[in-house]
Structure formats: structure tokens, C-alpha cells
N, C-alpha and C positions, 0 to 999 in steps of 0.2 A: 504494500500500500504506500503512494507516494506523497508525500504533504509540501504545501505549499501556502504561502499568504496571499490575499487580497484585500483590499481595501477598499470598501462601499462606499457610493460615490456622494450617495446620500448619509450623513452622517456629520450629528454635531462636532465631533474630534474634527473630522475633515474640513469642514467648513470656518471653524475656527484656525486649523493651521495654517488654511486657505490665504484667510485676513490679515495673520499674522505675518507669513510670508511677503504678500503684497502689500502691509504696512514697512514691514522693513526695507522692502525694495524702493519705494518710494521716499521713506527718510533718508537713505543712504545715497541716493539721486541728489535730495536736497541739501544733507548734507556738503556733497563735494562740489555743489553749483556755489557753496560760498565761503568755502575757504581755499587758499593756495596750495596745491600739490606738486609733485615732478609727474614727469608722464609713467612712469615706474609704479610710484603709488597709484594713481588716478586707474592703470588698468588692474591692477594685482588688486588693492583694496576699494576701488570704485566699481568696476565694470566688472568682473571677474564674480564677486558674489550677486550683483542684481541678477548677472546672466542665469548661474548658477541657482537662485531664486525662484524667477519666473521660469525657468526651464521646469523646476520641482514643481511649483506651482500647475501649472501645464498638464504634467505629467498624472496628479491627482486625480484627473476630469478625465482623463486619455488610458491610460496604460494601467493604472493601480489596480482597477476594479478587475483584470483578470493577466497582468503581464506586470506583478510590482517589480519584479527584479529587474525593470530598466531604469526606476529611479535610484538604481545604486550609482550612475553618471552623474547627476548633479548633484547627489551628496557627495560623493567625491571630490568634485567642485568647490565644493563649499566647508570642505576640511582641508581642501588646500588652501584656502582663501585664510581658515584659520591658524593651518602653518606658517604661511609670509607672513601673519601678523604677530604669530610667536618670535619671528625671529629677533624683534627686536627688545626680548627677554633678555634679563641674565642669562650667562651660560647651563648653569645647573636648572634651572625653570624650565630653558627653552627646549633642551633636551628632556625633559621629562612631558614637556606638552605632545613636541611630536611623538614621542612612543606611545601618547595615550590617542592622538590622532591615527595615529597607523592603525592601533587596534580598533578602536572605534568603526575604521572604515572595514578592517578583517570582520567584526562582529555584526558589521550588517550587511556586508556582502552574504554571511553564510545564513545570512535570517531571511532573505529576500531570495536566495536561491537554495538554499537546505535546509528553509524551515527551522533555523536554529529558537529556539524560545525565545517571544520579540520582547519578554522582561528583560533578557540580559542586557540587550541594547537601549530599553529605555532604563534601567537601573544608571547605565554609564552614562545616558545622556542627563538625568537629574539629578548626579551627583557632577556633572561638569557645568551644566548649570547652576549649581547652590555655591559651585567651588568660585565661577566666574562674578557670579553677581555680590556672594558676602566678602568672600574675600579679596581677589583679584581686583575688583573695580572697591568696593565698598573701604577695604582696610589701606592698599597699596596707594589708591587713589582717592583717595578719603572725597568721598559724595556728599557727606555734611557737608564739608564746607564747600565745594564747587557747588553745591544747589542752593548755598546763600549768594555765592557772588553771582549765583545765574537770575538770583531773584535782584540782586539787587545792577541788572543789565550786564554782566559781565559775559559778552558774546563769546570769549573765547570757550567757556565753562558751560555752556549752552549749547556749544557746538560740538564741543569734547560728552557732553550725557546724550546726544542726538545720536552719535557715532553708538557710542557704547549700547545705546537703547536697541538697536538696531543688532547688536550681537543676541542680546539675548532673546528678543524676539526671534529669531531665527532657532535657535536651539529649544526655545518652547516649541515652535512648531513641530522640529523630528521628534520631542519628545510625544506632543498630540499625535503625530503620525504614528509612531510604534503601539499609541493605546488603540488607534483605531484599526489597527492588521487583524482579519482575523482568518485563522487556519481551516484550509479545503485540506478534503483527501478523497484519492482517485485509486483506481488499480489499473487506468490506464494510462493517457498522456498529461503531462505539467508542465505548465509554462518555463521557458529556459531561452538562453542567448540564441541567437539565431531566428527566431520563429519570427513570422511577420500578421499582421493583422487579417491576412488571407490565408493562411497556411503555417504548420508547424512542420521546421525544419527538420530531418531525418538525420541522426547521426549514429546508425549499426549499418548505413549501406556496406558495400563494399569499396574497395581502394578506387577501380576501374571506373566506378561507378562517380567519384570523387573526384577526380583527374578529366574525365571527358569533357566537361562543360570549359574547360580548359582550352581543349583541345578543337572540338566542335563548339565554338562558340557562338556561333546564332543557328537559331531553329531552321533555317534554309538549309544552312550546311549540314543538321543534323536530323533531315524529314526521310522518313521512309513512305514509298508510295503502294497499295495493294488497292486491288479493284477483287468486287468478286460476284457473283452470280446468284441470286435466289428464285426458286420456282413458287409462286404466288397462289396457289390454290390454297391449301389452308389459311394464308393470311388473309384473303381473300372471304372467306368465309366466316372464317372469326372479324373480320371487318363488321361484313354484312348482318353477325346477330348484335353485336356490340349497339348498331345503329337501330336495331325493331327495340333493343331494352330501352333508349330513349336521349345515349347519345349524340344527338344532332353533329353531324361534322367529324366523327371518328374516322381516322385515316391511318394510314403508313406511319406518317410523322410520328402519333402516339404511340404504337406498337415499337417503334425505334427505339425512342428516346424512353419506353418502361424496360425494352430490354437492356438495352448500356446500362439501365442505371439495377439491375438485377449482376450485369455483369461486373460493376462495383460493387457488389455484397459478396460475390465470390473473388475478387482481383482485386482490394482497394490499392492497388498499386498501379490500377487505372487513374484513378484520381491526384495523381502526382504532378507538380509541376516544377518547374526549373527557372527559378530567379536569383541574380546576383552570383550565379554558377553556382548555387548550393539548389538542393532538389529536397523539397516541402510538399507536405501532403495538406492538402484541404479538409480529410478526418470523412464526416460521412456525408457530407454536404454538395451536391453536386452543382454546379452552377453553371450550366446552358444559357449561350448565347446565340441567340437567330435573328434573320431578315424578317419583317413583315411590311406587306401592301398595305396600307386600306384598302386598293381598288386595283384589281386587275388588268391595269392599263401604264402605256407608256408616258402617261404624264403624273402618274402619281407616287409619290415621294414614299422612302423605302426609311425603315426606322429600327433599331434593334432593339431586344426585349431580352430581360434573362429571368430564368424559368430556376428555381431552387429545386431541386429534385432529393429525395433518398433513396437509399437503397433498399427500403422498405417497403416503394411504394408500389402498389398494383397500377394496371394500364388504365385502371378507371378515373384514380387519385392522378396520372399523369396525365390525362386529359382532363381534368376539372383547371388543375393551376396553370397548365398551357391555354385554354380558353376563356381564364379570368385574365389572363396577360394578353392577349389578342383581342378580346374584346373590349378591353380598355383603351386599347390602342385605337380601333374603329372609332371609338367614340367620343373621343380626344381629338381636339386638334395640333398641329404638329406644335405651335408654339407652345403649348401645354405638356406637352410632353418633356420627363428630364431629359433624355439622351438628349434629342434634338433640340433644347436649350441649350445643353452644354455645347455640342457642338457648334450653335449657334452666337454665344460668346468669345468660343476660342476664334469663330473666323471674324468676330471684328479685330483680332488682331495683326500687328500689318508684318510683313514675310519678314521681316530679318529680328524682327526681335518674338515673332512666331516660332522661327526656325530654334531660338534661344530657349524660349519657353520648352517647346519638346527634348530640346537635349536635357533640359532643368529637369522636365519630369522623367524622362528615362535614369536621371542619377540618382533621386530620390527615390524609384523605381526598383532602382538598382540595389540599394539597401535598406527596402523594405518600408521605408519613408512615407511613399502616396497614403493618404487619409483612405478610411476604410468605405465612407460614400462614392470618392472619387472611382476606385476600382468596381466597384457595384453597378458603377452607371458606365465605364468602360466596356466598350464590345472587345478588347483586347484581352482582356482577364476573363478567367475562366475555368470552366476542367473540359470542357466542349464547344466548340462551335458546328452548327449543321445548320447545313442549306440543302433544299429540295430544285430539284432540275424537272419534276414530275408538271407542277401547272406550267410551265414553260415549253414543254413537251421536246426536252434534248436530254442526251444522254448525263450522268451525271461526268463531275469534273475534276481536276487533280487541282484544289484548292489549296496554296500557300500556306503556311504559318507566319503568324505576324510576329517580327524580332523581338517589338514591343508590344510588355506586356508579358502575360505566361501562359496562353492555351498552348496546350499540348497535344489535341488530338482533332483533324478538320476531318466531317463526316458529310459527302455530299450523296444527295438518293437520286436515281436517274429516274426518267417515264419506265412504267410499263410496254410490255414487248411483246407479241404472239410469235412461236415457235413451232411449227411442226413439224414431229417427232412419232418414229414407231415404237409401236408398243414392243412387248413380249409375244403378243400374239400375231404381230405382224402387221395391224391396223396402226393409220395414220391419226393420230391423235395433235389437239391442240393443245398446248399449254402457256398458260402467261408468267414471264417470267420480267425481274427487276435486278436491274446492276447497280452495288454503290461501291463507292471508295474511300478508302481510309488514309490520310496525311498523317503522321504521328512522328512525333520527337523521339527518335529512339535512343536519348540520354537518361529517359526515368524508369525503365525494363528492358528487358534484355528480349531478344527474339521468341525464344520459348513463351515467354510472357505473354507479348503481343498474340503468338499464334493460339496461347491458349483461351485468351481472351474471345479473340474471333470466332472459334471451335465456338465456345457457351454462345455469343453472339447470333452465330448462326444457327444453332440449334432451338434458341427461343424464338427466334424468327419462323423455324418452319413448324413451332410447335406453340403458339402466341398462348394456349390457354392457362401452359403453366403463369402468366403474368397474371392470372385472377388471383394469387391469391398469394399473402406476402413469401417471402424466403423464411424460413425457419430460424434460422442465423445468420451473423453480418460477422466476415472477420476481420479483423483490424492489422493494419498494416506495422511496419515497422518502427520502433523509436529511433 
């Protein structure tokens, strides 16, 4: 069983550290906007902990409620900010601060990623608070009397308790933060370094496995292409009753996109994608992205939609959440729509500082950075992309992988096709048949993988009734 903290987002501790944090930041601003500094001070003891600050700050609202262990950056930030300030201690002080800052940041490193018990780190942090505020400031720097000369106008005494104020509010806040952690446990996966807010990074792959994205560095260079052939009578027919129970508009489409997402209850290593050259799994959440019309015709404007899918679900549950997303869409006009606001924002922007923008987002892309709305409304993100070549009435196509972004697998379905074909007994029989193709990154499974995937793939295809009814078990992939 593996334990972990989090921190509710809603919560008086949190909200209070909140205030406290972003009080400090803002005294510390004002502080140095009126006295003289060197530029050395100014970024070490100015800039350095507001950063430091507001980044924790941030991070409360963002990351704590299910990934704390990334606020161990800005507390580390902000025990460094406390080291430069120790240095100009006596010798024997200043040495004893930083060993107590090292540990400090050892004991919440291992609280924020092994769960270590978060008393120990608030016991050290309200005894370095009681140590800073009675002692350190109160006895070394006697506060009686600077808070008379500050009553009675002495700026300099004023400016020097503004400063100080400003430490300790900061150190109340990690102290509220540690009272507000509170401990999960799982027997499956726990947040840890690397994972990004679409996917948890895998670290038991293999070496090979490690080294390729390396090596094959964009999804062009690393697409494998397979086409393959299905005979359409039973899907055909299980089409056809799907639609008397009272499905209106049950098609191929749905039958597809229940079986993939069956083949990720058996393969979740379907679901895998490859960003920042580290390869993350999605867990059991599939996230399908497709084209839709509203209207049949060459002047009407094409929009993409993504369809959450599980591995749990029956072909029935897969046509219900594909047809509330499609019908929304009909019913919508395009400015209403997010994709196509989004997109429609990005192109007021003008090409060379456009051009910027995308490279911006690819870096922050690149480490896992993009906001988790933003990727939601990307048609580039995903575990699937599929398009149909069926109301078009052409063969299906060997459709690209996009560099950006991380879909890892393009699924396009051709028109149906009559065949004739003899039998066994020598008669000339008709049969309809459908070609589709697969584009996939083969840096996140190895061949076996893929083919066995296809093998289950195809076999729910000519056999769609197994998808009434859920899978018995889902297995989970690797840590």
C-alpha cells in the first residue's frame, strides 16, 4: 500500500497560508521599493523569495490537491533565500542555520514524496519559528525598542520590523501548510516526479524503451503504418438491432471506438503516450479526438470534439457520450464553441510572434507545463485520434501523427465494399467488406504488443456482441 499527501484546496489552513504568503510577498515588494540595496541583495533577498512565494502560492490552487510533491521547488527556494540571509550571521550561528536549512528541506522532501509524518516537519518548522521570532529578532535585535523608535517615526526601525515581518509570515504559512496535508493510500499508482497533469510517467519500462525517444525523436520518424480488412456481416447486423432497441444513428464509428476502448482493458499499454521523451500512461481514461460536420456539405466548417471513454464501457455507454458531444456540437454555433474559440484567438495573432507562441507552447509542452484545460481543448492531445472516410465515400487513409502534442495512435475507417466471393460449395456469394488503418508510434510497445492488440481489435469487430456487456476486469499497466 503506497501513501502519499495532499492538500484540499478548500480549507481554512490553506487559505490562510494563502494570505499569509501573498501578504509577505507584497510587504517584501514594498519593503525594497524604499530602501537602498546593491543589485546582489535586491535579487537574492528581494526577488528571489517573492518568486519563491507566489510560485508556493500558485502551487496550492494547482498541484497540492493531488501532485504536493512539486511544491518541494519553491520551498526550496525559499530556504535558500533563508541561507543568503544567514550568511551574514556569526560564524558558529551561521553554520548551525544552514545544517538546520538542509535538513529542513531533507524532511520535506521525504514528507511530500514518502509520506514521511508531516509533524516532523511542522514540529521543525514551529520551533524555527519560536526560535526566529523570540529570540533571533526579539533578544539579538531587541523589538522593544525599534517598535518605540518606529512609533515614534523612526523609518529606518519601521522598515527593518516590515522586513522581519515578512520572514515570519512566511514560515507561519509552511507551518499552516504541513497542518493542512492530509495522507491518501493507494495499492496502485502515486503521484511522483515526472508525471504531468495528463499522464503518469512510467519508470519499470525497459532500457530500449528509454533510449528510443532519443533516438526517434518525432512521431513521423517513429509511425508504423498497417491497413487491414474486415468482412461486415455480423457488424452489420448487430448495427441493424442496436438501431430497432432505439439507438437512432448507431454506426461503425460506435462499434470502433467500444472496441479500442475494450482493447485498453486488456492492453492498457494502449493508452500510453510519449512527451518530453519520457513515455506516461493516461491510467484508464481514454481521451478520443474526432472531426465533426454540422452539415454535410463543402461549405460547412469542421470542429473537433473529445469523447472520454473507459475501459469499462459497453457500445451502448459509447454511443450515448459520442452523441451528447455531437449533438452539442449541431447545436452550437461555431463561435460558441471552445475548440473553435480557441482557435479563433490564437489566429488573431500575427505570424512571427504566432510562430513564437507555438514554439512557447511546445517547450512548456515539452515539460509537462501546458495547463490541464488547454490540453483538453487540444485536438493534438490525446490517447486516439479517428476519422471516418465512410460518409465521404473513399477508401480510408494513412493519416500522420502530429509532432505536437502526444496522440499516439491515428485510426482512419474506409467506405464499405461488395466482394464477390465463392463459397465452399462452389456458389458465388456476396459479401461486404471495410478496410481501416492504423498510424501508431511504435516508441510506447513493442510489435508483439501492437499485433496483439489488433488480434483482440479484430476479433470484437467480427464479434461486436461481446461489447454489451462490461469486461470482467481492467489491468493496469506498469509503474
Amino acid at each position: 500500500m503506497k501513501k502519499y499527501y495532499v492538500i484540499p484546496k478548500l480549507n481554512l489552513a490553506v487559505l490562510l497560508s494563502a494570505a499569509l504568503l501573498l501578504g509577505a510577498c507584497l510587504l517584501r515588494i514594498v519593503y525594497y521599493a524604499g530602501v537602498q540595496a546593491s543589485v546582489g541583495e535586491l535579487w537574492l533577498q528581494g526577488v528571489l523569495p517573492v518568486f519563491a512565494g507566489l510560485w508556493l502560492l500558485v502551487m496550492l490552487f494547482t498541484s497540492a490537491a493531488d501532485r504536493l510533491h512539486r511544491t518541494f521547488l519553491p520551498v526550496l527556494l525559499g530556504l535558500v533565500f533563508f541561507a543568503v540571509k544567514a550568511a551574514a550571521f556569526p560564524a558558529m550561528q551561521r553554520y548551525l542555520c544552514w545544517a538546520l536549512y538542509i535538513a529542513a528541506a531533507a524532511v520535506y522532501w521525504l514528507t511530500v514524496t514518502r509520506a514521511l509524518n508531516k509533524w516532523i516537519f511542522a514540529a521543525m518548522t514551529a520551533c524555527a519559528l519560536a526560535y526566529h521570532g523570540m529570540v533571533e529578532d526579539f533578544w539579538q535585535h531587541k523589538y522593544l525598542s525599534l517598535y518605540t523608535t518606529a512609533l515614534s517615526g523612526g523609518r529606518t526601525a519601521r522598515w527593518y520590523l516590515l522586513a522581519e515581518g515578512t520572514v515570519l509570515m512566511a514560515m507561519l504559512a509552511l507551518l499552516l501548510i504541513a497542518v493542512a496535508m492530509v495522507r491518501r493510500e493507494t495499492d496502485g499508482w502515486a503521484p511522483s516526479w515526472g508525471d504531468r497533469n495528463d499522464g503518469r510517467r512510467l519508470h519499470s519500462i525497459t532500457p530500449i524503451y528509454a533510449v528510443s525517444p532519443y533516438i526517434m525523436v518525432t512521431r513521423n520518424t517513429a509511425s508504423d503504418f498497417l491497413r487491414d480488412t474486415m468482412e461486415c456481416s455480423k457488424l452489420d447486423v448487430y448495427i441493424r438491432h442496436k438501431r430497432l432497441e432505439g439507438l437512432d444513428g448507431f454506426g461503425v464509428m460506435h462499434v470502433v471506438l467500444a472496441a479500442y476502448a475494450r482493447c485498453a482493458a486488456q492492453y492498457p499499454g494502449l493508452n500510453r503516450f510519449l512527451s518530453g521523451q519520457r513515455i506516461h500512461s493516461r491510467g484508464e481514461e481514454l481521451e478520443v479526438a474526432l472531426v465533426v460536420k454540422p452539415e454535410m456539405s463543402t461549405t460547412s466548417t469542421e470542429t473537433v470534439i473529445k469523447v472520454y471513454l473507459a475501459p469499462t464501457d459497453t457500445a451502448e455507454e459509447v454511443y450515448r457520450k459520442l452523441q451528447e458531444k455531437v449533438d452539442a456540437v449541431k447545436s452550437t454555433t461555431v463561435s460558441q464553441n471552445s475548440f473553435d474559440l480557441l482557435a479563433k484567438v490564437v489566429n488573431f495573432i500575427p505570424g512571427l510572434l504566432l510562430k513564437f507562441t507555438v514554439w512557447f507552447l511546445k517547450l512548456l509542452d515539452y515539460f509537462g507545463l501546458l495547463p490541464r484545460w488547454l490540453t483538453k481543448l487540444s485536438p493534438f492531445h490525446g490517447s486516439l485520434f479517428i476519422t471516418s472516410m465512410a460518409s465521404l465515400g473513399i477508401p480510408p487513409i494513412y493519416h500522420h501523427l502530429y509532432d505536437f502534442g502526444n496522440i499516439p495512435v491515428f485510426i482512419s475507417l474506409g467506405k464499405k465494399y461488395r466482394r464477390r466471393e465463392v463459397d465452399k460449395d462452389g456458389k458465388v456469394v456476396i459479401h461486404r467488406y471495410m478496410d481501416y488503418t492504423f498510424v501508431t508510434d511504435e516508441r510506447i510497445v513493442d510489435g508483439f504488443y501492437y499485433a496483439s492488440v489488433l488480434r483482440c481489435f479484430r476479433g470484437l469487430l467480427q464479434d461486436p456482441a461481446q461489447l454489451d456487456v462490461p469486461p470482467e476486469t481492467v489491468a493496469r499497466d506498469v509503474d
